[in-house]
C-alpha positions in Angstrom: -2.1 38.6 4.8 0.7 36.3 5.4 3.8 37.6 7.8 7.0 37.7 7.3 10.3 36.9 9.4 13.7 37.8 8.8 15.4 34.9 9.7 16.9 33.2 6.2 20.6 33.3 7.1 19.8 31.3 10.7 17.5 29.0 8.6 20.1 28.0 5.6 22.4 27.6 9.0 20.0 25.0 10.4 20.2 22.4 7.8 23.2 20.5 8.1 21.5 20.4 12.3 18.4 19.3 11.2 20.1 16.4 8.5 22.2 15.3 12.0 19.2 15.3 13.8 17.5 13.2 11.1 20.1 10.9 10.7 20.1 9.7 14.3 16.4 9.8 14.5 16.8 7.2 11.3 19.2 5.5 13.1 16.8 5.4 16.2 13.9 4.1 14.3 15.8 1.3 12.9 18.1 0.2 15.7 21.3 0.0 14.3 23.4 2.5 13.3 27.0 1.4 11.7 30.1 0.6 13.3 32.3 2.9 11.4 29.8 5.8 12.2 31.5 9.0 13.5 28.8 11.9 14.4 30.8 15.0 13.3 29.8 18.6 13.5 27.9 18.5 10.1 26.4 15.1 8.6 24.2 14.6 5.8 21.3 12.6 5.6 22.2 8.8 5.1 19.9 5.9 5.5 20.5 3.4 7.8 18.9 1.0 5.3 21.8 0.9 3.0 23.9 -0.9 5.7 24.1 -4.3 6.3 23.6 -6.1 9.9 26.9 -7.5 9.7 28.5 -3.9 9.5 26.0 -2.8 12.6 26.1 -2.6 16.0 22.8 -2.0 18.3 21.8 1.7 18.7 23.4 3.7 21.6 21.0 4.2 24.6 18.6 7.1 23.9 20.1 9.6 26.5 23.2 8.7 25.0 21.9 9.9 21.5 20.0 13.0 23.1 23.3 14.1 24.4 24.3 14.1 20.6 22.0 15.9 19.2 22.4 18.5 21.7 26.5 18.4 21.0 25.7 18.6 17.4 22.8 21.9 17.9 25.8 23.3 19.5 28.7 22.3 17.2 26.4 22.8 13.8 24.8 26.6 14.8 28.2 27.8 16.4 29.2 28.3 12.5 26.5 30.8 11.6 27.0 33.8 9.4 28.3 36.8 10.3 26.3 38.6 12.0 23.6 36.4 13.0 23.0 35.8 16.8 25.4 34.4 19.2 24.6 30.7 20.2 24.6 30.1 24.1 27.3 27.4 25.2 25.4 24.2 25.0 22.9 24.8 22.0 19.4 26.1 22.2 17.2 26.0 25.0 14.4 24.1 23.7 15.4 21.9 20.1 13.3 20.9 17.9 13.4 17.4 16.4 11.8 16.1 13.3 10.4 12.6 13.1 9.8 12.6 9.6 11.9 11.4 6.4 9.9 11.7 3.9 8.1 15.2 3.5 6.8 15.9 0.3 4.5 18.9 -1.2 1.1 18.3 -0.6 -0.5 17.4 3.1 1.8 15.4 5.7 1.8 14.4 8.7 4.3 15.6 10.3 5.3 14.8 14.0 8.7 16.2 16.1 9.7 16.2 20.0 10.8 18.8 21.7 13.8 18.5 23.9 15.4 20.7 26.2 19.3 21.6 27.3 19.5 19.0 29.4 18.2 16.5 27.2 14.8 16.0 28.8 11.6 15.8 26.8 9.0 18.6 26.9 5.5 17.8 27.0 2.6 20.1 27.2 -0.7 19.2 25.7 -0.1 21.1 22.5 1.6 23.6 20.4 1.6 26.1 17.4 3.3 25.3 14.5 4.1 28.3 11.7 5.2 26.5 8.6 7.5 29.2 7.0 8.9 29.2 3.3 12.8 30.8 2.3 12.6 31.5 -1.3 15.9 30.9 -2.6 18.0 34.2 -2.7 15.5 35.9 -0.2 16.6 37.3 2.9 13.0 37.0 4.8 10.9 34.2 5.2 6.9 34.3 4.6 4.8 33.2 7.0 2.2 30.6 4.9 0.7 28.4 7.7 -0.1 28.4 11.1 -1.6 25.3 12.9 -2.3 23.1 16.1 -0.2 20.3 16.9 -1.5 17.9 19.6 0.8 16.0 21.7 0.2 12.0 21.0 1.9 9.6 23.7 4.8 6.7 22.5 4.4 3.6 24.6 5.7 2.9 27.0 3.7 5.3 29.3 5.4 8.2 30.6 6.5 11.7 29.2 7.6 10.1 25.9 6.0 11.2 22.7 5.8 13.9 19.2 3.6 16.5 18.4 1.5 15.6 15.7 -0.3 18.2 12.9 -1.4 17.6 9.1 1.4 20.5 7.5 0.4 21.2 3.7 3.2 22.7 2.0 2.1 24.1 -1.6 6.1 24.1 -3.2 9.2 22.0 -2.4 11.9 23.8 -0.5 15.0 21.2 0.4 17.4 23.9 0.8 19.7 21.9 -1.2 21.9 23.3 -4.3 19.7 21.5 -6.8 16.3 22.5 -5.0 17.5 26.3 -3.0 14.3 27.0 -1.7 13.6 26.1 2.1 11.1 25.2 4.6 11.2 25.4 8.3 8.6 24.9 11.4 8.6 27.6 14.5 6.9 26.1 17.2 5.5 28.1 20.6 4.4 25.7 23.2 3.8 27.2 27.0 5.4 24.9 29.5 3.7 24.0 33.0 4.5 27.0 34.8 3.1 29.0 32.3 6.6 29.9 30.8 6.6 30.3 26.6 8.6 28.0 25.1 9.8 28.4 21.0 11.9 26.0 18.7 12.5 25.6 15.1 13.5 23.2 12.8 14.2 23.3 9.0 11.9 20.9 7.1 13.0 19.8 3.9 10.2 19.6 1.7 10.7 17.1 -1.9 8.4 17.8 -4.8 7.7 13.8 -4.4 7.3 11.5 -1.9 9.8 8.2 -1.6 7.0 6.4 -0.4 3.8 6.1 -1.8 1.8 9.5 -2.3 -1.7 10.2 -1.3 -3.9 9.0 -4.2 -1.1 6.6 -5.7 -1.4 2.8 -6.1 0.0 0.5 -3.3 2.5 -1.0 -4.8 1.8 -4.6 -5.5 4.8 -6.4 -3.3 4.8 -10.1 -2.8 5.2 -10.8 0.7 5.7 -13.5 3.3 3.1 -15.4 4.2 2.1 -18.1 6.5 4.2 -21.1 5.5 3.7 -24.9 5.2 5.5 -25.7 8.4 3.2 -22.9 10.4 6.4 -21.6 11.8 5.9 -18.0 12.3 9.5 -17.3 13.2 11.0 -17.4 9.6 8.6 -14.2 8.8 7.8 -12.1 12.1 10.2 -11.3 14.5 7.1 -11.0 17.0 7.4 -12.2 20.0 3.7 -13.9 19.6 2.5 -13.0 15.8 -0.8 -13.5 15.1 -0.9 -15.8 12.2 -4.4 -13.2 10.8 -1.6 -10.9 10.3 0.3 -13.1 7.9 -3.0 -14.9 5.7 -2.6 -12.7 2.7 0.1 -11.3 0.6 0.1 -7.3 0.1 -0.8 -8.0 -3.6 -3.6 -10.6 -2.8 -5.3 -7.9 -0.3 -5.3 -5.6 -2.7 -7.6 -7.9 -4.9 -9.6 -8.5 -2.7 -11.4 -4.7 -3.0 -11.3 -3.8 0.4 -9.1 -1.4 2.5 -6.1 -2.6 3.7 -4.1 -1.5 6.8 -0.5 -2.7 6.3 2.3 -1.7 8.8 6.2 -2.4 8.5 8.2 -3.2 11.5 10.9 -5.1 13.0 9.6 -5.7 16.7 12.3 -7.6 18.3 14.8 -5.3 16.7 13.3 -1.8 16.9 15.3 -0.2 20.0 12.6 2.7 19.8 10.3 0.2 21.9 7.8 1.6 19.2 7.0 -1.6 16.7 5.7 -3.8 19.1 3.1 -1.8 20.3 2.4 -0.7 17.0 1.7 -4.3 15.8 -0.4 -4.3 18.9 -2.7 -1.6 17.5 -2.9 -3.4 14.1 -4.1 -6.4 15.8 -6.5 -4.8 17.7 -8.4 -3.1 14.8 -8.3 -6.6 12.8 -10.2 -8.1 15.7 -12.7 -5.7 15.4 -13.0 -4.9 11.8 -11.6 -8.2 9.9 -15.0 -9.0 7.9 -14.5 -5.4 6.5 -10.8 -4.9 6.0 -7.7 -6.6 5.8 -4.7 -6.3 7.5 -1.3 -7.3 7.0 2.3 -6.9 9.0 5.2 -7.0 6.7 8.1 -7.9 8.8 11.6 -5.7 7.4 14.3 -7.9 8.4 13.9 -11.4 5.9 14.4 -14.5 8.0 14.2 -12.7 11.3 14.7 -15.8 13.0 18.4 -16.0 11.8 20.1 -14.2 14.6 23.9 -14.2 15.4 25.0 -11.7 18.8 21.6 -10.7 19.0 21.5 -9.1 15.7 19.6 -10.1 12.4 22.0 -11.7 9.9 19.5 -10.9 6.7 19.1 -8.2 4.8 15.7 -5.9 4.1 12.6 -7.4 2.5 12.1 -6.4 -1.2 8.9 -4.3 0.1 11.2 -1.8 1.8 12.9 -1.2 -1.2 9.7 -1.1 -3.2 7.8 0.7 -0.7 10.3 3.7 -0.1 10.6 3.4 3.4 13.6 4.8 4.9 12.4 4.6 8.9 10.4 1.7 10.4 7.8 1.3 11.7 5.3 2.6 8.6 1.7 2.2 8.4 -0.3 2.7 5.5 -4.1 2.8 5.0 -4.8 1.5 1.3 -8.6 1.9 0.3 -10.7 -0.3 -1.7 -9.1 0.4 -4.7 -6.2 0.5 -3.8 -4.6 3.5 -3.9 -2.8 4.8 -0.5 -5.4 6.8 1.8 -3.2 7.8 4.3 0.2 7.1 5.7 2.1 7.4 9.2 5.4 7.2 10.1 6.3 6.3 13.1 4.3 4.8 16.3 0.2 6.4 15.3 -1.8 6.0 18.6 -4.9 4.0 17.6 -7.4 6.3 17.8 -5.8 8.2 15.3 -5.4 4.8 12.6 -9.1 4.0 13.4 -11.0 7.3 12.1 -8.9 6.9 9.2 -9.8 3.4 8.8 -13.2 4.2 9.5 -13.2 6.7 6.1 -11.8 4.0 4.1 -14.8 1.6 5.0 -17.3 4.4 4.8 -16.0 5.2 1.3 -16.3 1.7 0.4 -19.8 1.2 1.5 -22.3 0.1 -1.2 
């Protein structure tokens, strides 16, 4: 039997915080957010995508943006309905934030941090996750799934990192006029000191996916290549790219009938410190498995070398756009043929990309 909480009027209040909180995180995840950007009490989601470098400035220091989020849990919940519970001066103890864009109904991956008053990061090896449905018009929420998220580490070393769990939500709930319904995550973690800890998010849950579904074709993007002159620079904005990493085209891998890892990054722009590393992880796994598998980076910014002020004077690659990425870094698992295995958002410790990899290669065994 499922359980219930009556909660609905706090969760519909939740939304514009958890579109606030997703638009910095956006804005984190790319490195820029624009000049003319002011962070009021409620924000929608925007996509940082849409703007162009010239019109950006780099992205505030982290703390910095922490210390909005927390002024916007305070500002956004302090307009609650009547009657619902009075917020403490300062917003929640412990908040929850969601790393992921792009939820969609069917099994995700969904990862969030856990930050408390003072803006610091809580880490604890791992917590429970209720994923809890508001049917439109209804006052309680039903209780559908409860799971175990583990905490998984973001270089560089230290207490930085998400919670990650596989969520599998059965209906869309956006909590939007045109879609009512809602979704939101409660989350119990115990701290060191043995001390419970609780948060909750909304989680706005689309009947599709803006990037490729689970099952779905890759699309077939044309992307850069090696060129002529062997200069590296005019496609990667890695500070050493591997030139294996750049061989093939997305739509020459695919016809090659293997699996294909392909991530999407900006390293030398990416202020979440996350890309580089990430293409690190890539290139580890086509050392050891390049006879079995390709593997392709796909640099966002086009002509990364052109730089003016320390900033990227292009626009986004064409695969962005075609890929439906809103965030970077994004790595997708494509298997042999070629439909999308598996997807992550976000820096994906390599342990986890390698038993998913390891799937795709046993599923295209002879």
């Amino acid at each position: 039997m499922t359980s219930r909480i009556s909660d609905s009027s706090r969760a519909q209040n939740d939304i514009p915080r958890v579109k606030a909180i997703r638009a910095i995180y956006n804005a984190i995840a790319l490195g820029q957010i624009p000049n003319s950007t002011v962070i009021p009490a409620k924000v929608g989601i925007h996509n940082p995508m849409n703007y162009t470098t010239k019109n950006a400035r780099p992205l505030i220091p982290l703390p910095l943006l922490l210390t909005a989020v927390i002024v916007l849990l305070a500002a956004c919940t302090q307009s609650a309905a009547p009657g619902s519970e009075p917020v403490q001066l300062g917003g929640p103890a412990v908040s929850a934030i969601l790393v992921n864009s792009d939820l969609a109904v069917g099994p995700n991956r969904v990862a969030f941090g856990l930050v408390d008053r003072d803006n610091m990061p809580i880490r604890t090896p791992q917590a429970q996750v209720e994923t809890v449905f508001f049917p439109p018009g209804v006052d309680q929420g039903e209780v559908v799934e409860t799971v175990t998220a583990e905490f998984r580490e973001w270089p560089p070393p230290g207490s930085r990192g998400v919670y990650v769990a596989t969520l599998n939500f059965d209906r869309p709930g956006e909590g939007t006029q045109a879609v009512p319904a809602l979704w939101g995550l409660q989350i119990t973690a115990t701290d060191a000191d043995g001390n419970e800890i609780t948060a909750k998010t909304v989680a706005p849950v689309s009947a599709e996916s803006s990037t490729p579904g689970i099952g779905q074709p890759a699309p077939r993007s044309v992307t850069p290549t090696v060129p002529a002159n062997g200069d590296l620079s005019t496609i990667s904005s890695a500070a050493d790219p591997d030139p294996d990493l750049y061989r093939l085209s997305v739509h020459e891998a695919l016809d090659e009938n293997k699996p294909l890892v392909v991530t999407f990054s900006t390293p030398a722009f990416c202020v979440s410190a996350t890309c580089g590393p990430q293409l690190d992880v890539i290139a580890r796994l086509k050392d050891k498995y390049r006879d079995r598998a390709n593997f392709i980076h796909v640099e966002v910014v086009q002509d990364p070398h052109l730089v003016k002020d320390g900033r990227p004077e292009s626009r986004w690659v064409p695969a962005v756009a075609e890929w439906g990425m809103e965030t970077e870094p994004w790595t997708f698992i494509v298997d042999h043929q070629g439909l999308v295995q598996v997807k992550f958002e976000q820096f994906t410790p390599i342990e986890d990309i390698e038993a998913e990899l390891v799937n795709a290669l046993n599923a295209a065994a002879p």
